[in-house]
N, C-alpha and C positions, 0 to 999 in steps of 0.2 A: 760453486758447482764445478765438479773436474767435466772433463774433456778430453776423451782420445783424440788423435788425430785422427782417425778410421769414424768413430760416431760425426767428428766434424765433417768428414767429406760424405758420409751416408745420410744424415740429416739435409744437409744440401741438395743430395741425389734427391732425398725423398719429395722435394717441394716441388718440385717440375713436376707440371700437366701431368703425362703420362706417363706409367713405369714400364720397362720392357719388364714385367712381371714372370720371374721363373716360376715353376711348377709347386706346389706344396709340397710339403714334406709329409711324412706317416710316421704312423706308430711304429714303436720299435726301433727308430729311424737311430745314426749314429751319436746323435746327439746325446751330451752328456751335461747340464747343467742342474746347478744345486740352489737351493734356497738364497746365500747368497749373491750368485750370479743373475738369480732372477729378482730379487729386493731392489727397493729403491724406484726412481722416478720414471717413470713412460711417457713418450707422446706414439699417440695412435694416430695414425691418418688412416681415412675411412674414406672408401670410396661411394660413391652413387647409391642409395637406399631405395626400399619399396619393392626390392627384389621377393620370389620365392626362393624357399630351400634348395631350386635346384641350378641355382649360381654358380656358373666357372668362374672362380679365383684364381685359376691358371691361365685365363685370356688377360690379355693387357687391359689396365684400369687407370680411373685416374683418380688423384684426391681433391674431393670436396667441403672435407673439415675436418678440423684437429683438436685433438683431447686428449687433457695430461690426465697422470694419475701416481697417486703414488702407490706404493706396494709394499706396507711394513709389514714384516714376519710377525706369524707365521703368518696370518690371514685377514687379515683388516685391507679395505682399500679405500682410498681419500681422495677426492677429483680436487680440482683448482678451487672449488667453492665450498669446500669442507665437506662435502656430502659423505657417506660411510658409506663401502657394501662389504665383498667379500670376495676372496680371491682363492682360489687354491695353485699348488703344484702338482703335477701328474707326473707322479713318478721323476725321472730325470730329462723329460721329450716335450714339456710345454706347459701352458695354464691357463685357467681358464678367473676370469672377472668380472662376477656379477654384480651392476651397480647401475641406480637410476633407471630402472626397468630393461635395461641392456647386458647381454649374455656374449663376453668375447672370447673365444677361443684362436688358438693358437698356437702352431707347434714350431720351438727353439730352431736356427737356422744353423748350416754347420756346412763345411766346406770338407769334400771325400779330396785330399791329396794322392794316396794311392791306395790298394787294397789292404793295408796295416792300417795305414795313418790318416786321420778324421781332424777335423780342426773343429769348434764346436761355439757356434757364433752366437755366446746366451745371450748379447744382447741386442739382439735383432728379432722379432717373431712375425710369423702372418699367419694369417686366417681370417675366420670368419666371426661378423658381429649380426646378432636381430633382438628384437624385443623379447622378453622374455615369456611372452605368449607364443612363442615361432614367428613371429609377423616380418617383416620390415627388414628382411636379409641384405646386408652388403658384404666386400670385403674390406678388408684392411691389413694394415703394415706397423708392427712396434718398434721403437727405436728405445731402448733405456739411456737416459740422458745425464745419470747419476744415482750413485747407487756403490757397495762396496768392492771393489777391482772394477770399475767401468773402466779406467783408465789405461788398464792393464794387458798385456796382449792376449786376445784369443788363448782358448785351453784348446793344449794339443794333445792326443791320445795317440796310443798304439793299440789296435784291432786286433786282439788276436783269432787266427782262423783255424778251422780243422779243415783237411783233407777231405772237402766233402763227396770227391769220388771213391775214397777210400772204402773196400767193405769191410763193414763191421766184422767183428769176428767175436761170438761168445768167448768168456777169460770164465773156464773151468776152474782155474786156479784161483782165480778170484774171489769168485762165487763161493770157494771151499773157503778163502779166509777171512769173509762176512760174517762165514755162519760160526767158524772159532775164532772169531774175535769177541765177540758177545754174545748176548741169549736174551736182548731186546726181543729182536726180528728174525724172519729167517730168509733165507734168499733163495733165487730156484733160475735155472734155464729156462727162456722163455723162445719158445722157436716160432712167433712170429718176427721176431730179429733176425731171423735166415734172411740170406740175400738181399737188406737193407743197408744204403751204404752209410757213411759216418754222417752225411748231410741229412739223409732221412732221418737216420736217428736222434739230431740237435733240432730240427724242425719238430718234433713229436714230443722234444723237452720243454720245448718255447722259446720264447725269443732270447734273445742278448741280454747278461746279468754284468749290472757295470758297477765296480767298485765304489763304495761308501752311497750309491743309490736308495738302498733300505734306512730309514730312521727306524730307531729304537721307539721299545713302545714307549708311550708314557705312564707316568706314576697314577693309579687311579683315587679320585678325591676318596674322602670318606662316604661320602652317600652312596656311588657308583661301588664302594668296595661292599657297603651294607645290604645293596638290593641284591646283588652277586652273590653273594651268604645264601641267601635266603633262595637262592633257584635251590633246585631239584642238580642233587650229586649226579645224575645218567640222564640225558635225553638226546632220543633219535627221531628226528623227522622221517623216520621211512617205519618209522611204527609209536603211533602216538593213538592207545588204545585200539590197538589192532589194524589201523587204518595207516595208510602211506601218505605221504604228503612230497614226494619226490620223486621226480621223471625218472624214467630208463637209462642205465647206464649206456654211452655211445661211444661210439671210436671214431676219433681223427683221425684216422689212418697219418700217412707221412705227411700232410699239410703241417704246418705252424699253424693252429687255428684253435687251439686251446681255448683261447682269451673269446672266440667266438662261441663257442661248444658251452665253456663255461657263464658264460653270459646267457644263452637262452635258456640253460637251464636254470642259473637265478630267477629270470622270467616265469620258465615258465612252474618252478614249486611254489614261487608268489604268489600267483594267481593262483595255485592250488588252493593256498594258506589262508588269502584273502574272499576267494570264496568258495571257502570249505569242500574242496573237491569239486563244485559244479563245474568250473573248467580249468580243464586238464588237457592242456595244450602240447604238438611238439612242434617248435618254432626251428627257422632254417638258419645252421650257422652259414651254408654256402652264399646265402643273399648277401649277408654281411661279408664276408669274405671277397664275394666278389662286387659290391657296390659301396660299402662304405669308405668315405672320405678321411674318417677318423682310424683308420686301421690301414696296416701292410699288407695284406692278403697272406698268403700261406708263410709270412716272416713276423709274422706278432701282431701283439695289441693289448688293450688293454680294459678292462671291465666298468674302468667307472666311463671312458668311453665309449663305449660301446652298448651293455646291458643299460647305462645310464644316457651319456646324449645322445648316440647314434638312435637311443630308444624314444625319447623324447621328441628328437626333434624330428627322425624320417619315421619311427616305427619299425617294430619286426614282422617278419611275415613267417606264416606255417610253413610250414617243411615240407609240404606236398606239392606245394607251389613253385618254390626251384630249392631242388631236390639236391644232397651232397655228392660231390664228386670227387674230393678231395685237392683240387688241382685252383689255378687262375682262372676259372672260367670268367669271361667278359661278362659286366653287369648289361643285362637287359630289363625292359620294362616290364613290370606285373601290376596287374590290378586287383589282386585278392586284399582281403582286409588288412592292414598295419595295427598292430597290438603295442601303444605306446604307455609309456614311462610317463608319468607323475612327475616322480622326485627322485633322484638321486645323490649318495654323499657317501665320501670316505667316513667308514664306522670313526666317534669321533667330533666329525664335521669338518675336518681337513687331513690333508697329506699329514703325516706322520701324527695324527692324535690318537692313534689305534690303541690297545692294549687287551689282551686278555679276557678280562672282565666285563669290557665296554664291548666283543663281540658275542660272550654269552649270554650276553641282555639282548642284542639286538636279533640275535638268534631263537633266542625262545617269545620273546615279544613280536617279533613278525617273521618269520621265517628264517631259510638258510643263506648262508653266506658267501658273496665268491672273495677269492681270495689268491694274493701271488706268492712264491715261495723259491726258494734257489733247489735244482734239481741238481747234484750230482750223482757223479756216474755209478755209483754202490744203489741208490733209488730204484736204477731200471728192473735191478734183477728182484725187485720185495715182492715175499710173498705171503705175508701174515706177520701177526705181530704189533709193536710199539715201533715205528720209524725213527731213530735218529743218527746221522749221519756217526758213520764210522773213523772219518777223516784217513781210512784207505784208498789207495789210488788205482785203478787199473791202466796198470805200465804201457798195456798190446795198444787200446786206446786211446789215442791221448782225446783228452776231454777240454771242451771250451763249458763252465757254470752258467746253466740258463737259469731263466723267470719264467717258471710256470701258472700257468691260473687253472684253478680247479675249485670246487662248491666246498665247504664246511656243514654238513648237513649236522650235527649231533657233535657228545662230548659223554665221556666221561672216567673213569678210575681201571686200572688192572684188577683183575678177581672181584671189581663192584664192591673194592674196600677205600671208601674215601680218607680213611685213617693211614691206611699200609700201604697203596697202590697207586702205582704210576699214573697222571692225569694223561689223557690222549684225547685228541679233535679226532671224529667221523671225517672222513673226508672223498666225496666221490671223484674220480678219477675221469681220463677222457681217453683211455687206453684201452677200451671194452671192455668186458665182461668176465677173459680167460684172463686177464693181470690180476696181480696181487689177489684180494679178498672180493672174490665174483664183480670185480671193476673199483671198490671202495679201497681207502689203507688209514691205518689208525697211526696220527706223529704226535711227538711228544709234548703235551700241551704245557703254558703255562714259564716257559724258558727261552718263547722265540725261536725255538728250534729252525732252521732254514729260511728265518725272519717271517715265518707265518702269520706274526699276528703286529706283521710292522704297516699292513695296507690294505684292511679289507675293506672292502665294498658291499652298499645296502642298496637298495633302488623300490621304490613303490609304483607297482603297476594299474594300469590307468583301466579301469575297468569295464 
């Protein structure tokens, strides 16, 4: 077994009564940790059980019991006594280990040096553990005890920021060398970008896009390529014999809140899908925004999160109930009904088993998809067309690459020729209705184009 000297003096810390317990961490957060970094052997220490869902793991705690585990890629998980369950990674910010009727979540720890420079502490985690019914909530603390680079120092990163007082300013020029660079797509001035500054603007792309983050899809087996054949060349959830199966397009204004917008509307075209239009919900990204634990508020998040446990475990509430404002607003108490989550999972069944194929299945078999994707700056200005990035820059701008989440409603060919024509993903937007295609935009499917089909997310709602 290796040994940092840092895990030796932190496992040490960890066994005392009580921890001066810091605050959790959130989605988005600057943490950077990769499958690697997170492999290999855990001990959880688990504080005092029997709790509800509504446990501060930010008040000081103490440990009651301890539990190894191991964590072989991509997803298998092994306690001390051989038992199996299953683990995944969420994105590059934490993960979550289901095993023995117990659900632990947990997001990567990480040390802010200055406003560049992030230190990214993958083998440390906390959060929260309960039964997999919701019951029996505690918290807890991970320590990875071996594992490949445990022994190694902390990964250190450089941040890069933009000017977020900066204002935006439309690139005319730009715009003009999108549209004669190719004849994909077409681009257009959009003057709801009047008077937003470069901050609004990266907020309304989504969170922070961190280098080697996206896995490539996988190769799909032979059965999964043969049920894929046999779908239908065109289908759109927003006309499935005349009939819609997909909420209203909406606008996050400047909030970061994508990963929330897109989340309840996973929810709520499920429920459409699941029972045939009798309800037709519109659920509150603002609650989420401002009450969940599992998300940053107006700086990211993330769907299997959020439309998946946040749904599971707290529920979502309708929209009527607390209402968008776009902003922090402080969570308060509501009592209206909570519309929870079933099941949730990376299309798949874990981080990086996506592919193509394996989302046009889960799309025409249960509904639509949400989904994350790298937003560069040539994106803001699309206005019709096939999407794929130009690999042009705008100069006036400079741009930090975000991780957007938006829905995958539909799919299919340019001129409705699956022989001669472009494959494109349907894909609803969270930028209203006057973007691109009346709030929709059609990218180029089938290529990974902006790594779209490197992480979707499916969730079964609880009816």
């Amino acid at each position: 077994m290796l040994w940092s000297y840092s895990n030796r003096r932190l496992l040490a810390f960890c066994t005392i009564v009580v921890w001066a317990h810091c605050g959790l961490a959130s989605a988005d957060t600057p943490a950077n940790c990769s499958f690697d970094a997170i492999s290999g052997k855990w001990m959880f220490y688990i504080g005092p059980g029997g709790h509800t869902n509504k446990i501060n793991c930010s008040q000081p705690w103490h440990s009651v019991s301890q539990w190894s585990v191991m964590l072989h890629f991509p997803d298998v998980a092994v306690d001390k006594n051989g038992l199996t369950g299953f683990w995944t990674l969420i994105y590059n910010q934490g993960f979550e280990v289901v095993i023995h009727g117990r659900k632990f979540f947990g997001f990567s720890d990480y040390e802010v040096i200055s406003r560049k420079h992030v230190i990214s502490l993958c083998n440390i985690t906390k959060g929260w553990v309960h039964n997999s019914d919701g019951r029996n909530w505690a918290c807890f603390r991970g320590v990875r005890v071996s594992g490949p680079g445990v022994a190694d120092p902390p990964a250190s990163y450089t941040v890069e920021n933009v000017d977020e007082k900066r204002l935006y300013k439309q690139n005319e020029d730009f715009i003009e060398k999108i549209n004669q660079y190719q004849s994909s797509w077409n681009a257009k001035r959009y003057s709801m970008y009047d008077n937003l500054t470069m901050g609004d603007i990266q907020r309304r792309a989504g969170g922070r896009k961190w280098k080697n983050a996206y896995p490539p899809p996988t190769i799909p087996d032979e059965k999964t390529r043969a049920e894929s054949a046999n779908l239908p060349d065109h289908f759109d959830w927003r006309n499935v014999g005349g009939v819609s199966f997909v909420p209203p397009v909406r606008d996050q204004g400047i909030c970061g809140s994508c990963y929330a917008f897109a989340s309840t509307a996973l929810q709520e075209s499920r429920y459409r899908v699941l029972t045939n239009n009798s309800i037709r919900l519109v659920l509150s990204p603002q609650e989420i925004v401002s009450c969940s634990m599992y998300s940053q508020k107006c700086d990211g998040g993330f769907p299997y999160l959020i439309a998946g446990k946040y749904g599971q475990d707290f529920g979502l509430v309708d929209d009527s109930c607390f209402p968008y404002t776009e902003y922090n607003e402080p969570c308060r108490p509501v009592t209206c009904r909570r519309f929870k989550t079933s099941d949730y999972r990376y299309i798949g069944g874990f981080y990086g088993a996506c592919n193509e194929d394996l989302m046009k299945i889960e799309l025409l078999r249960n509904g639509p998809v949400a989904v994350s994707f790298e937003v560069y700056d040539d994106f803001l200005y699309y206005r019709g067309g096939i999407y794929k990035h130009t690999m042009l820059t705008d100069r006036y701008n400079p741009w930090q690459t975000t991780n957007h989440v938006v829905l995958v409603v539909g799919y299919g060919y340019a001129g409705d020729d699956p022989d001669t024509g472009e494959k494109y993903w349907i894909v609803q937007n969270t930028w209203g209705e006057s973007w691109g295609m009346e709030g929709y935009f059609k990218i180029r499917r089938g290529t990974n184009e902006c790594h779209i089909e490197s992480m979707a997310v499916a969730t079964l709602p609880r009816p």
